[in-house]
C-alpha positions as CSV (number, residue, x, y, z in Angstrom):
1,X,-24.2,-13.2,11.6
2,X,-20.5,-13.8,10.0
3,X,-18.0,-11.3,11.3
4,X,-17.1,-10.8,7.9
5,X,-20.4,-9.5,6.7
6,X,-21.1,-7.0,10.7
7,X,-21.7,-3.9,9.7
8,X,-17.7,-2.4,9.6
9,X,-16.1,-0.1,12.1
10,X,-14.9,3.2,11.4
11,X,-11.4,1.7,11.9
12,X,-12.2,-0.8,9.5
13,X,-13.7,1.2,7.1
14,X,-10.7,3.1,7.1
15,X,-8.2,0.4,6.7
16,X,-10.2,-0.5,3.6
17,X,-10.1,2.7,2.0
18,X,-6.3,3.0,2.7
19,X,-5.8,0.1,1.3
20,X,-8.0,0.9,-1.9
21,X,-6.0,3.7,-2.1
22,X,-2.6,2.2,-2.0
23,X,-3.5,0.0,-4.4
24,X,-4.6,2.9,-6.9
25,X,-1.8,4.3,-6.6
26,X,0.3,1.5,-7.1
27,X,-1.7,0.3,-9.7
28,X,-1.5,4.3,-11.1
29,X,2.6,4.0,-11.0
30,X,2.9,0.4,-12.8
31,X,0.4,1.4,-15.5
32,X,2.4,5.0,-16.4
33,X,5.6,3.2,-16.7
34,X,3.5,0.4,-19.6
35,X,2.4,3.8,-21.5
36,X,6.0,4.9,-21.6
37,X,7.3,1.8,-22.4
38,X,4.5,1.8,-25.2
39,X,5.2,5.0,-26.1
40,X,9.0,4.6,-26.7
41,X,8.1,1.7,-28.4
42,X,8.7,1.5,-32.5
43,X,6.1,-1.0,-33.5
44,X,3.1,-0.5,-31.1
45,X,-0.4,0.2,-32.3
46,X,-4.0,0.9,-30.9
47,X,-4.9,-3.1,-30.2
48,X,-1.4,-4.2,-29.0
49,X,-0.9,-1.2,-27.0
50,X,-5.2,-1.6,-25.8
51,X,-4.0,-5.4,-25.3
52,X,-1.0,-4.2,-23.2
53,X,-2.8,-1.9,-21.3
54,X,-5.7,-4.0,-20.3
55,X,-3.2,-6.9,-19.8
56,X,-1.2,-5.3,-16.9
57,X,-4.5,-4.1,-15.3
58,X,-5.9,-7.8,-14.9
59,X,-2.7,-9.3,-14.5
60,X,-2.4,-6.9,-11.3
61,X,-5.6,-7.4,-9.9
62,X,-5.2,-11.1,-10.2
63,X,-1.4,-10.7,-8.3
64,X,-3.3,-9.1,-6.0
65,X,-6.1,-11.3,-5.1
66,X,-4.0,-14.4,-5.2
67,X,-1.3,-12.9,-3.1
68,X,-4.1,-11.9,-0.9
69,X,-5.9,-15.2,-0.8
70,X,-2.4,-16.8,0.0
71,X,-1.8,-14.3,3.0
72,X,-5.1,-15.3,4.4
73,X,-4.8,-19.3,3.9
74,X,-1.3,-18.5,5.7
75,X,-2.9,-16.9,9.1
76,X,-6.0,-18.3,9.0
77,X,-5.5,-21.9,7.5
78,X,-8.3,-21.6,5.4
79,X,-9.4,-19.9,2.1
80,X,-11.3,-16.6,2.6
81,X,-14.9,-17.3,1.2
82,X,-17.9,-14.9,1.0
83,X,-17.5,-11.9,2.6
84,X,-13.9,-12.1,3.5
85,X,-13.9,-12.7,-0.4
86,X,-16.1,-9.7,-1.3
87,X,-13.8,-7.8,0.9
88,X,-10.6,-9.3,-1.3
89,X,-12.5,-8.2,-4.8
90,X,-13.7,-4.8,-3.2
91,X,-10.2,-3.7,-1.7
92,X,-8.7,-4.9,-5.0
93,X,-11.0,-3.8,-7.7
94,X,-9.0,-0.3,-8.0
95,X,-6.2,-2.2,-9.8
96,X,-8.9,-2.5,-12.4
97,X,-9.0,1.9,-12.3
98,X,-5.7,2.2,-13.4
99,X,-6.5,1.2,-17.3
100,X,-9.9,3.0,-18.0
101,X,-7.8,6.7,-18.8
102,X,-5.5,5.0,-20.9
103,X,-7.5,2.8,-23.1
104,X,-10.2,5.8,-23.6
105,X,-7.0,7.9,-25.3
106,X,-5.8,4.9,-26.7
107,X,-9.2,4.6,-28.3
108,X,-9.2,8.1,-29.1
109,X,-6.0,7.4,-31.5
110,X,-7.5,4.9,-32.4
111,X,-10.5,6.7,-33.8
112,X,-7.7,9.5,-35.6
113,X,-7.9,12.1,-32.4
114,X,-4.5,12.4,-32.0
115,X,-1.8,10.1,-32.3
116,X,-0.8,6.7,-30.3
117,X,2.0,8.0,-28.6
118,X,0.5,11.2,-27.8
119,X,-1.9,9.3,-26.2
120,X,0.2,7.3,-24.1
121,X,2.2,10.2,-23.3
122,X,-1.1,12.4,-22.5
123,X,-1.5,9.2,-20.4
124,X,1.5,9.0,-18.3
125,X,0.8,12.7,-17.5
126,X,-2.7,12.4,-16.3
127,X,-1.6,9.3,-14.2
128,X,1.1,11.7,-12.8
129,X,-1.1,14.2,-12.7
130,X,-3.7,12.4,-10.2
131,X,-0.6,11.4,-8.1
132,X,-0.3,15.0,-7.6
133,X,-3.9,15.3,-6.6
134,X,-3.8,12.8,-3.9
135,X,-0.5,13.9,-2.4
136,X,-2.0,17.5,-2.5
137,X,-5.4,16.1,-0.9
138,X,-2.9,14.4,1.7
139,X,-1.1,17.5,2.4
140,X,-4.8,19.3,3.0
141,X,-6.3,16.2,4.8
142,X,-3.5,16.5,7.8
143,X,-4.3,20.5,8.4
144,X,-1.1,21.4,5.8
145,X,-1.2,24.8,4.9
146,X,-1.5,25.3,0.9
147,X,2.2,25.7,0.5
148,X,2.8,22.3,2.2
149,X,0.2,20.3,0.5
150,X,1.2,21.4,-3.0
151,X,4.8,20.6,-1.7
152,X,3.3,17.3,-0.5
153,X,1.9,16.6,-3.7
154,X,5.0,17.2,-6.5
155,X,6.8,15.2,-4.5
156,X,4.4,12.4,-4.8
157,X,3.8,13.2,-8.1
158,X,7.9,13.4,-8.7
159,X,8.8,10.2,-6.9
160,X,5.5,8.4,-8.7
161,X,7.4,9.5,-11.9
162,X,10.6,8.8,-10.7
163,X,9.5,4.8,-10.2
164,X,7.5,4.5,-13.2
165,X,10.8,5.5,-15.3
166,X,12.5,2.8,-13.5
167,X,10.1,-0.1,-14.0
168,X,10.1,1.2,-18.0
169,X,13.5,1.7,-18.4
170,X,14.6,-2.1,-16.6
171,X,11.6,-3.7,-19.2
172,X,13.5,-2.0,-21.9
């Protein structure tokens, strides 16, 4: 049997979810500084902004896997195949997350719900507010008392912000 496809450690297992994790929430703070940017923006509609969104999620995940493919021809001299693959497209696939809340509400302006930059705005905040949620789980997750975990996650939530003004700001 292929190392690559053994049953995983607990170790492992958990490398591979921090790393899912990290790149959700990467993938989160790039995706609410395209709403803004959309949202500020004078001529965007529902397809160019759908385009836009769906755009930065693939053109993420594809970053991702071909940095990560790189890295591994680099230290292993070869190109990861099969499971070491699977293990690429599995760790990376949450890139892909990061543009199913926005293009629902962009499809909900679409449809006359509301308008396209309240959803992009309505957007950014649920993006911000999830940050929240996993700084807060964070906080919990190391034995934080309630004060500490809801500390833990506005500042996540604020310096997710923070970066995603940035990156909209400098592509403005």
């Amino acid at each position: 049997m292929d190392h690559a496809d053994a049953a995983a450690s607990p170790a492992e297992e958990a490398a591979a979810a921090t790393a899912r994790l990290k790149e959700r929430r990467y993938a989160t703070i790039t995706m609410i500084s395209v709403v803004i940017g959309l949202a500020v923006s004078e001529h965007a509609g529902a397809a160019g902004a759908a385009a836009t969104v769906l755009t930065a999620a693939v053109g993420l995940w594809l970053a991702a896997l071909v940095a990560d493919q790189q890295a591994h021809r680099v230290v292993h001299s070869r190109l990861a195949t099969g499971g070491e693959l699977r293990h690429m497209l599995w760790v990376s696939s949450p890139l892909l997350l990061s543009a199913v809340g926005p293009l629902i509400l962009i499809a909900a302006s679409a449809l006359g719900v509301m308008a396209l930059q309240t959803a992009l705005y309505a957007s950014a905040g649920v993006s911000v507010a999830g940050l929240f949620g996993w700084g807060w789980y964070g906080g919990v997750r190391m034995g934080s008392g309630a004060v500490v975990a809801v500390l833990a996650g506005a500042l996540d939530a604020a310096i997710g912000l923070a970066v995603a003004l940035v990156k909209a700001a400098a592509g403005h």
